[in-house]
C-alpha positions in Angstrom: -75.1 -46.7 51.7 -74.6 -45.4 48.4 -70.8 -43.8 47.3 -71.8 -40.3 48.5 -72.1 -41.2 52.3 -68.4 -42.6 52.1 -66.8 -39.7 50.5 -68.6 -37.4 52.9 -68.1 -39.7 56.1 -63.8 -39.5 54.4 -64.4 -36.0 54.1 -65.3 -35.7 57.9 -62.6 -38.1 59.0 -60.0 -36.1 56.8 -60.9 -32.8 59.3 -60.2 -35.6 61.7 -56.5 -35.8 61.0 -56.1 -32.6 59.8 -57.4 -31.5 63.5 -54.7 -34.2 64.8 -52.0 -32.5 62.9 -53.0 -29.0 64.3 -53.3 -30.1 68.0 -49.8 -31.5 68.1 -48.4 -29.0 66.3 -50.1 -26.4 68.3 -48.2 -28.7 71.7 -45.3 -28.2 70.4 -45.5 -25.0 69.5 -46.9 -23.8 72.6 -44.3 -26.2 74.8 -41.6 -24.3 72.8 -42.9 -20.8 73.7 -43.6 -21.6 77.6 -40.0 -23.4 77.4 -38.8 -20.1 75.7 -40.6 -17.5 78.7 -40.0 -19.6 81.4 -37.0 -21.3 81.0 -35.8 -23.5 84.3 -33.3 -21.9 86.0 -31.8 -24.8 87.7 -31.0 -27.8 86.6 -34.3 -30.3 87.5 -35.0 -34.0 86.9 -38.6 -32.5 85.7 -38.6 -30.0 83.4 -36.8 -29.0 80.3 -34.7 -30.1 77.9 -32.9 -33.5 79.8 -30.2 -35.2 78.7 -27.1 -36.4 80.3 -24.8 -33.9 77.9 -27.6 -30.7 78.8 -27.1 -31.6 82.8 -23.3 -31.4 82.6 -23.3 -27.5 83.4 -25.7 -24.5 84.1 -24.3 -23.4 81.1 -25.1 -26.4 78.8 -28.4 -26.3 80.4 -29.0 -23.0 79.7 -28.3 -23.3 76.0 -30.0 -26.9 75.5 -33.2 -25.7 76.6 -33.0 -21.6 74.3 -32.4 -24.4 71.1 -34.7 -26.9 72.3 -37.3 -24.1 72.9 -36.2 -22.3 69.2 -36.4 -26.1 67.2 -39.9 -27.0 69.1 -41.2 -23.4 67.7 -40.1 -24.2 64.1 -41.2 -27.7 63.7 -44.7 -27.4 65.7 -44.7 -24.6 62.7 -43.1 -27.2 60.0 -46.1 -29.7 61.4 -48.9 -27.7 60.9 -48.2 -27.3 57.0 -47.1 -30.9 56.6 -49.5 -32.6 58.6 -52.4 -31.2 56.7 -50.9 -31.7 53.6 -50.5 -35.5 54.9 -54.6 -35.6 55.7 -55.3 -34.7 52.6 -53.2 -36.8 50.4 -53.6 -40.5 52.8 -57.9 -40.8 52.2 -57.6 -43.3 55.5 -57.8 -41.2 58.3 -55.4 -44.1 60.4 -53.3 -43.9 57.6 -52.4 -39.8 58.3 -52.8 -40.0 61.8 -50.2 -42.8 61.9 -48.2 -40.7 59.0 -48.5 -37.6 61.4 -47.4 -39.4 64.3 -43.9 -40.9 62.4 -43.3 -37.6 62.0 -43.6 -36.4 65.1 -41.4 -38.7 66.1 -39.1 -38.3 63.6 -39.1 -34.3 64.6 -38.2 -34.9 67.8 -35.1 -37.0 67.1 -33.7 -34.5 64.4 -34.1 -31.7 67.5 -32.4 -34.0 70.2 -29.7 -34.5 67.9 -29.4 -31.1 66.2 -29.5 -29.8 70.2 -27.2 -32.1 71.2 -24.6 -31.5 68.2 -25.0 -28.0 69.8 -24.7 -28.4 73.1 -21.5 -30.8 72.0 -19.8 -28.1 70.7 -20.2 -26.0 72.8 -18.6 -28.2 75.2 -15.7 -28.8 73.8 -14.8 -25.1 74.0 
């Protein structure tokens, strides 16, 4: 195997994490449109935005799961652009898919806690 076969089995394994990127961007994107259409009504123990602060009220519920929906929608749209951009710098594919995955994690806490600043405030009134 002569230098040429690595960079071209990289290249394939950068499309790889590049396709990681897009498909949990495109979950959360599409979790935050279905959440956004079909909103739960009621307050459940299986679907939507969940927290002990968002079950409090119909009203808290209500709001937690419209900003829930809006954040999800931005940062599936955030991930897209920096995922990629992660694929392409990190030339180890496990390297960007773990990179990807830290910030999808990292995503999700910023919402909870932007969404649950919200819904605190909104409490207080």
């Amino acid at each position: 195997m002569n230098k040429r076969d690595v960079n071209i089995g990289g290249g394939k394994m950068q499309y790889l994490s590049i396709g990681f990127s897009t498909l949990i961007s495109l979950i959360f994107i599409f979790s935050g449109l279905f959440l956004k259409h079909n909103p739960p009504e009621k307050i459940n123990l299986i679907y939507g935005y969940r927290t002990f602060r968002s079950m409090k009220n119909a009203d808290l519920w209500k709001k937690g799961n419209e900003f829930s929906a809006e954040i999800m929608i931005k940062h599936g749209l955030i991930m897209i652009f920096i995922g990629s951009l992660i694929s392409l710098i990190f030339k180890q594919p496990q390297n960007a898919i773990l990179s990807i995955m830290g910030m999808m994690i990292f995503l999700i806490i910023i919402m909870v806690f932007r969404v649950e600043r919200k819904l605190k405030h909104l409490d207080k009134r």
